[in-house]
LODO-266201 format. One line per 2 residues: number of its first residue (from 1); their letters; for each residue x, y, z of C-alpha. Coordinates in Angstrom, 2 decimals, padded with zeros to 5 digits. Layout:
<kolfis>
NUM> A> X Y Z; ...
</kolfis>
This chain:
<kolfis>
1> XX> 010.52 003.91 040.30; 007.18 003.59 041.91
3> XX> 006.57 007.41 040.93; 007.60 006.84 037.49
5> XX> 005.15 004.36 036.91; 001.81 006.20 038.29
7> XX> -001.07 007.27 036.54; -000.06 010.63 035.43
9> XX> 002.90 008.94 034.06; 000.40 005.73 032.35
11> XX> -002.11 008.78 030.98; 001.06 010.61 029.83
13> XX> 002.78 007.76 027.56; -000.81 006.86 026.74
15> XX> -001.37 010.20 025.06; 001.91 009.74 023.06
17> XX> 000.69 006.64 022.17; -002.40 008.09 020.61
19> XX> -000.34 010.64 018.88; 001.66 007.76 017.11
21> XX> -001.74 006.56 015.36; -001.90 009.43 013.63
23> XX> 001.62 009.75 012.90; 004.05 006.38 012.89
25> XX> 007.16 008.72 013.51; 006.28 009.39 016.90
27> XX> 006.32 005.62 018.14; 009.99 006.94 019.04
29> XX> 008.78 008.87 021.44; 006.65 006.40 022.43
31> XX> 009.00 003.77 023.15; 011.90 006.19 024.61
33> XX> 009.12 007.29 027.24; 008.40 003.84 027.69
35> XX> 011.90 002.59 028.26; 012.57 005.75 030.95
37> XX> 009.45 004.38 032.86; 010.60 000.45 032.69
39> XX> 014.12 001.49 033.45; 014.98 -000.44 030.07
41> XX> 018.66 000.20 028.15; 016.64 -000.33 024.90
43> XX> 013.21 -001.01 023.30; 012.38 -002.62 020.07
45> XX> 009.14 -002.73 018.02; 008.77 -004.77 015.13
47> XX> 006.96 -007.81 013.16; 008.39 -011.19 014.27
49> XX> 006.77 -014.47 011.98; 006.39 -017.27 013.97
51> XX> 006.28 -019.16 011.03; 009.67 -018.08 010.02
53> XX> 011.24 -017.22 013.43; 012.49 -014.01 011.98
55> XX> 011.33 -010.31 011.53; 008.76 -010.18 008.86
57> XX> 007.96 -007.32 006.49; 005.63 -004.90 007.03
59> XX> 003.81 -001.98 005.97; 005.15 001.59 006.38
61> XX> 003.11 001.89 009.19; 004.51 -000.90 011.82
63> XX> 007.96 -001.79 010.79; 010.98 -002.32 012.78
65> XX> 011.88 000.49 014.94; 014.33 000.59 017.92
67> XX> 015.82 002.54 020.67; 019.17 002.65 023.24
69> XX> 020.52 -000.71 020.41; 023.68 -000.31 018.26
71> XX> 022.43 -000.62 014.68; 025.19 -003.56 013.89
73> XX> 023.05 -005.27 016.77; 019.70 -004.71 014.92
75> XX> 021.33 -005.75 011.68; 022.69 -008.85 012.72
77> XX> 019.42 -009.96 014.75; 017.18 -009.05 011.57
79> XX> 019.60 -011.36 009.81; 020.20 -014.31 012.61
81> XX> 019.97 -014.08 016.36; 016.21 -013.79 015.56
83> XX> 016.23 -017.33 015.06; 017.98 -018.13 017.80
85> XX> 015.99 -015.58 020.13; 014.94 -018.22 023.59
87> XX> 011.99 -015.99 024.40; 009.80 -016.56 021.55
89> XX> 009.66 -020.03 020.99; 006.66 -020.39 023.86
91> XX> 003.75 -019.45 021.68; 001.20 -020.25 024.09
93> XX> 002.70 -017.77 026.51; 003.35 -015.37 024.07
95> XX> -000.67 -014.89 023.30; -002.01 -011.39 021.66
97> XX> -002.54 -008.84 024.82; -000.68 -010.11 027.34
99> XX> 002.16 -009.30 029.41; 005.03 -011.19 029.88
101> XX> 008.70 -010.88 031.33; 011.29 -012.97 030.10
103> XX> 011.42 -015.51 032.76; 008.11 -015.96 032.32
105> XX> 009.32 -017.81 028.65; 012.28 -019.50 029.39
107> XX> 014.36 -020.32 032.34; 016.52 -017.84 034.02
109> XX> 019.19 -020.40 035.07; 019.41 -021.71 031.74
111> XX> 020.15 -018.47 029.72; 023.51 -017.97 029.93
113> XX> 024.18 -021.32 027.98; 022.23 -020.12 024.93
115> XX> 023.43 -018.48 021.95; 021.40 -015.39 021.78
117> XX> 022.66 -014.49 025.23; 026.18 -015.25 024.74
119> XX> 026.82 -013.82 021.35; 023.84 -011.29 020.90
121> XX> 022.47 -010.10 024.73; 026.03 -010.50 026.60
123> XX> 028.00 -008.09 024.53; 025.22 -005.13 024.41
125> XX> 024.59 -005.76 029.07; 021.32 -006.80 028.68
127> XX> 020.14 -009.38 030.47; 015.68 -008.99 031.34
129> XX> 012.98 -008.24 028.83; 009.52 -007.40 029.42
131> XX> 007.45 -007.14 026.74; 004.39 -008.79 025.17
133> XX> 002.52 -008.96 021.48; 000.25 -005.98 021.14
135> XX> -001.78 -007.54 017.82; -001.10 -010.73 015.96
137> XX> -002.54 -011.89 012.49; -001.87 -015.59 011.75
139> XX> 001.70 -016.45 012.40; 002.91 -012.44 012.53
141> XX> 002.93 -010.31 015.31; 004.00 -006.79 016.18
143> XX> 006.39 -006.76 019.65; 007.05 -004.25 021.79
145> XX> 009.85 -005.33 023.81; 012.35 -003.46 026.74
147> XX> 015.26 -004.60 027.87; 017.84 -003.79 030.38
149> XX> 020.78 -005.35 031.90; 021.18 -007.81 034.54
151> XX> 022.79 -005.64 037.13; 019.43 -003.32 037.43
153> XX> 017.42 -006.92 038.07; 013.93 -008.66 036.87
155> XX> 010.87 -006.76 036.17; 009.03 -006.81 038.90
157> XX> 004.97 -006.88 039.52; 004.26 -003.25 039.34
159> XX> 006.44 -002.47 036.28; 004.42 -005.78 034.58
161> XX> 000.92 -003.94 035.55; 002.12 -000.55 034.04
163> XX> 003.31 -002.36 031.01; -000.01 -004.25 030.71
165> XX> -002.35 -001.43 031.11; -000.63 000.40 028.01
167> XX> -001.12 -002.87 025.73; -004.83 -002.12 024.47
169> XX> -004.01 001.57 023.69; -000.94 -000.32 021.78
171> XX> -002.83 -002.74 020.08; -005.68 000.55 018.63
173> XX> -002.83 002.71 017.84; -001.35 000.11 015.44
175> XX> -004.57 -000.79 014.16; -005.68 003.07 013.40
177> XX> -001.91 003.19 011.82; -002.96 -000.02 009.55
179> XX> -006.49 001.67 008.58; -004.51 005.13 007.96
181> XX> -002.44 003.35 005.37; -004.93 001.24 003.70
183> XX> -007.09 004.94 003.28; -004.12 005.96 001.81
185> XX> -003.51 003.96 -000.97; -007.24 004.17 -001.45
187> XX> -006.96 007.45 -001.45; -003.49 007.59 -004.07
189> XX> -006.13 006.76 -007.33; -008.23 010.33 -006.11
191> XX> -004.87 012.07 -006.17; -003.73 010.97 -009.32
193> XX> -007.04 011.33 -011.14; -006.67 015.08 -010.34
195> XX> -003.39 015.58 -011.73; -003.13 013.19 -014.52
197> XX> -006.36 014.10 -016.82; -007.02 017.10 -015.39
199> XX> -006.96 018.42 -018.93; -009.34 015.69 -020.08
201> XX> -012.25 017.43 -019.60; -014.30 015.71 -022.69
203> XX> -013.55 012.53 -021.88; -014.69 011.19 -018.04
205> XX> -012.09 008.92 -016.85; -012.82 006.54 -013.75
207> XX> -010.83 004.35 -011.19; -012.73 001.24 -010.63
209> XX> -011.38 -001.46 -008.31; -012.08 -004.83 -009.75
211> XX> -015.71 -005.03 -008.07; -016.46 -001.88 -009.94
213> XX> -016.00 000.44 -007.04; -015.46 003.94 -007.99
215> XX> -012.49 004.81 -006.40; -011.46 008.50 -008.74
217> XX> -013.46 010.42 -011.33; -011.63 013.23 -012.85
219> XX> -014.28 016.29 -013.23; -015.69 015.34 -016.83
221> XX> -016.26 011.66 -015.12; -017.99 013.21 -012.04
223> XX> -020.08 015.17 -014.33; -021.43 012.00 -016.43
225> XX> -022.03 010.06 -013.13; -024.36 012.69 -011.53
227> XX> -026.04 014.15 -014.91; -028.16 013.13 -017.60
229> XX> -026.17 010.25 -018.39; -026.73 006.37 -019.04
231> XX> -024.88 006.10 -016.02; -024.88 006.39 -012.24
233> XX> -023.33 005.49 -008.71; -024.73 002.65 -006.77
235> XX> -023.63 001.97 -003.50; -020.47 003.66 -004.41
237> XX> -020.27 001.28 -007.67; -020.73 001.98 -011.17
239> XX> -023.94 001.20 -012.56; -026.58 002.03 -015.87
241> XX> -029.55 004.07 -015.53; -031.40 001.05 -016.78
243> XX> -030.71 -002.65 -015.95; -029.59 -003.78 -019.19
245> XX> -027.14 -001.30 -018.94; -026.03 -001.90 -015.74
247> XX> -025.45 -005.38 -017.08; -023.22 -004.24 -019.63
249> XX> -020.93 -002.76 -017.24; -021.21 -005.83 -015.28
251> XX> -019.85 -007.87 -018.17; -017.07 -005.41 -019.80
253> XX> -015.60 -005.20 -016.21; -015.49 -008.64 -015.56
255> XX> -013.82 -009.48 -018.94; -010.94 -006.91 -018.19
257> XX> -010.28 -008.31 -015.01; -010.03 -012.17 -015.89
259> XX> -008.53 -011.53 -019.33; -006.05 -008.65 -018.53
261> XX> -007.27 -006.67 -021.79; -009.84 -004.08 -022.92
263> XX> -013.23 -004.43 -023.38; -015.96 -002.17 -024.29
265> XX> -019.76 -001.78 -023.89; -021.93 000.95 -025.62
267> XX> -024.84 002.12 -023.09; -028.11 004.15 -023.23
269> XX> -029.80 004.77 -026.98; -033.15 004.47 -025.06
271> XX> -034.69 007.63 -022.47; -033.68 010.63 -021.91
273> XX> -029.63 009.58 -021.20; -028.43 009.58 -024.62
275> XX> -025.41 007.66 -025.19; -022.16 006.91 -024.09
277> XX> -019.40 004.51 -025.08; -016.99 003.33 -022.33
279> XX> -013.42 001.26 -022.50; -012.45 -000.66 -019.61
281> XX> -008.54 -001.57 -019.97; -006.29 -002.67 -016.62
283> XX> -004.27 000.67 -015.22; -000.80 000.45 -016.37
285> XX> 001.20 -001.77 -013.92; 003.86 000.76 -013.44
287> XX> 001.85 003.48 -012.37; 000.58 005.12 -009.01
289> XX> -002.93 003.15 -010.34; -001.81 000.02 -009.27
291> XX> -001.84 000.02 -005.12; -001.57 -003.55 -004.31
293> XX> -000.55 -006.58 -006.02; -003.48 -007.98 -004.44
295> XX> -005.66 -005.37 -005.73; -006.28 -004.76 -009.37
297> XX> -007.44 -001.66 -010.57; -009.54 -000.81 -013.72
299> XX> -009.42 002.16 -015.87; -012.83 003.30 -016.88
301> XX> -013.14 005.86 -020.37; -016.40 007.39 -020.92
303> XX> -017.10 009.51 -024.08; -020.61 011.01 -025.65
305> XX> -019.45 011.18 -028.69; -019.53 008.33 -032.21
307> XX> -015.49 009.41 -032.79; -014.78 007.56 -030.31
309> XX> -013.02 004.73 -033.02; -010.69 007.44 -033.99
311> XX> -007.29 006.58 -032.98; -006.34 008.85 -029.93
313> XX> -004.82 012.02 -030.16; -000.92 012.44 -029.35
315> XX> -002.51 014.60 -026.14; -004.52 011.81 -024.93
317> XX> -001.92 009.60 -025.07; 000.21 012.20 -022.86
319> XX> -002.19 012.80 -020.18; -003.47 008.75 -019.97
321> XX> 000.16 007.25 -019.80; 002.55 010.48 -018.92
323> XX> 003.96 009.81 -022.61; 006.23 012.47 -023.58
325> XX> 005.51 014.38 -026.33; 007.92 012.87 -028.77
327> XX> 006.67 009.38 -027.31; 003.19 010.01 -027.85
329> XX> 003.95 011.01 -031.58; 005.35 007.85 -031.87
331> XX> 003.19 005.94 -029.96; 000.39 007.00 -032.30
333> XX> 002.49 006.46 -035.53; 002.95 002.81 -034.80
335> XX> -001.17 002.70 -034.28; -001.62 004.33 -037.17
337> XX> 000.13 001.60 -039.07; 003.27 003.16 -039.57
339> XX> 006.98 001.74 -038.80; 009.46 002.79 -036.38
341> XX> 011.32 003.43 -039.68; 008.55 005.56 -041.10
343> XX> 008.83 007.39 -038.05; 012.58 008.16 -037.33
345> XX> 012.30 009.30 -041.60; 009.43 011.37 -040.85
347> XX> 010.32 013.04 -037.74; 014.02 013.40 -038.48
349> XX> 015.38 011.96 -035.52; 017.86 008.78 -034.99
351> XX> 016.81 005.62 -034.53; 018.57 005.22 -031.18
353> XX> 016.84 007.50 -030.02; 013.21 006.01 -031.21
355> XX> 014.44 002.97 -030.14; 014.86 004.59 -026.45
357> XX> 011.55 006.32 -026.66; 009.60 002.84 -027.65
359> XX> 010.95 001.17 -024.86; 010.00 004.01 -022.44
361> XX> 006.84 003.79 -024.15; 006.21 000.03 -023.86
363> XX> 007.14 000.08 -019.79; 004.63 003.07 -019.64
365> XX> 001.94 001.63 -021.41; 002.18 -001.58 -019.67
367> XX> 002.67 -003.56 -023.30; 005.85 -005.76 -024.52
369> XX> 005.57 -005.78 -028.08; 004.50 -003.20 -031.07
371> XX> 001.16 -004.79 -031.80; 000.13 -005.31 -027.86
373> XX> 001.04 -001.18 -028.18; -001.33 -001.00 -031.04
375> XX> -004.20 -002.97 -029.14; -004.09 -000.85 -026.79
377> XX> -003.90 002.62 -028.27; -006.57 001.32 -030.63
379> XX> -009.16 000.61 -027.72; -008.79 004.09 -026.52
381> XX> -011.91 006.26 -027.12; -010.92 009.19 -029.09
383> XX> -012.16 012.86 -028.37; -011.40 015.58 -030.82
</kolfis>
């Protein structure tokens, strides 16, 4: 055992461990290495709330992931014996970065009498745990935890040093996974910008976060943010070429946030910017726009041109809301002041089926009722 657990072996797992930042599917690896060295029967690594005394939720980047256990074992600790688990009820003990064995948190001679040893650890041989919590936020904490049975004996000294030396590298790995998945999401807005108005190219369309970030310009946007326009990146935020303008903005995004609805603001008129009208609306809710519910995102529409109070073309509507054709049609009917009666007459098709295609349009659009639809397809700048 003492050979398992020398330095090659520490720089070895520690390597892994790296690895595992970068990609959360190797922490399997991670832990089976782990467990070989420790002589464990099985490793766990997930969220436990303190608050709770149960396995919390997490991101896709730290959630509960385990190794040598039955899954009806996992299942039914996620569900109970988490509550019931002896070994983390000693907060103090259980601080972020240290190393711990479980006699260290509760009495060895007293145990056996518990539930979680006689109904959950009993049945699967295990018996010792070493283990500690590599980073904790408030009342949640991510565990990595081996166990093995009672017949191979305590941790000892050495295999709590080995353990301890790997918690830092732990502790960065899960916070590079964290960062990784928060870059991301920010990151999802840049993607979908690309593919969803690719085809806009007279219109700029913007990503804003609600501090008026800019977090995805499709190429026409990009254009009007580094040319001769009225407007311009400032610290990565949108701003105006002059301060009134800049002021504007200011004022139109802060309206859409607080009030949930459109707003507009018409910019330049003075220098050499010319001018441009822009619509801030909130991204539909049940699109890749929205990343957080903590996080709202704005939809920014810039055009150059005094049509911009036409009501939008059935290809707008397509590429802003991923409308199908038929639903755009429709869409735009109902903005245009006609009925879903006009329409189906019109068109030629059943009014099942508009009926469908108005309710695919409402969840699309982010709206609950014709004239919230009409609102909002009226605020849209129009390019022909």
């Amino acid at each position: 055992m003492t050979q398992s657990l020398g330095e090659d072996r520490l720089h070895e797992i520690i390597g892994l461990i790296y690895e595992a930042a970068i990609d959360p599917e190797r922490w399997v690896t991670v832990m089976e290495q782990v467990s070989q060295s420790l002589n464990a029967a099985a490793i766990t690594l997930l969220m436990h709330d303190f608050s709770t005394s149960g396995v919390a939720d997490g991101p896709p980047g730290v959630v509960v992931r385990t190794v040598g256990f039955e899954p009806a074992y996992v299942a039914n600790y996620i569900e109970h014996y988490a509550g019931t688990n002896v070994w983390v009820r000693n907060e103090e003990t259980l601080a972020e970065g240290v190393a711990v064995t479980s006699e260290m948190l509760y009495p060895q001679d007293k145990l056996d009498s518990t539930e979680f040893y006689g109904d959950w650890l009993r049945p699967q041989h295990l018996k010792h745990c070493i283990g500690g919590i590599i980073v904790r936020h408030g009342p949640v904490a991510v565990k990595l935890s081996a166990l093995r049975s009672g017949r191979v004996g305590c941790y000892t000294e050495p295999e709590l040093d080995f353990y301890r030396r790997l918690l830092p590298h732990l502790k960065r790995a899960c916070q590079i996974n964290k960062r990784l998945e928060e870059e991301r999401h920010r990151d999802a807005p840049a993607i979908a910008a690309s593919q969803w108005a690719a085809h806009s190219t007279h219109m700029g369309i913007l990503t804003l976060s609600d501090s008026g970030q800019v977090l995805a310009a499709n190429p026409r946007g990009e254009s009007l943010l580094r040319g001769a326009s009225p407007l311009r990146l400032c610290e990565g935020k949108l701003a105006g070429q002059q301060a009134h303008d800049t002021a504007q903005l200011v004022k139109t995004l802060r309206h859409t946030v607080s009030r949930g609805e459109a707003a507009h603001a018409r910019l330049g008129g003075e220098g050499p910017w010319g001018t441009c009208y822009v619509t801030m609306m909130p991204a539909p809710t049940n699109t890749f726009w929205t990343v957080s519910e903590h996080r709202k995102l704005v939809l920014c529409l810039i055009t150059e041109s005094t049509l911009a109070r036409r009501v939008a073309s059935a290809r707008q509507l397509m590429e802003l809301f991923t409308l199908t054709p038929a639903e755009a049609r429709l869409a735009r009917a109902i903005a245009q002041g006609n009925s879903v009666e006009d329409h189906v007459r019109a068109e030629g098709v059943r009014p099942a089926t508009a009926r469908t295609q108005l309710q695919s349009i409402f969840a699309k659009t982010g709206v609950s009722s014709q004239r919230e639809l009409i609102l909002r397809v009226l605020t849209l700048p129009s390019i022909r």
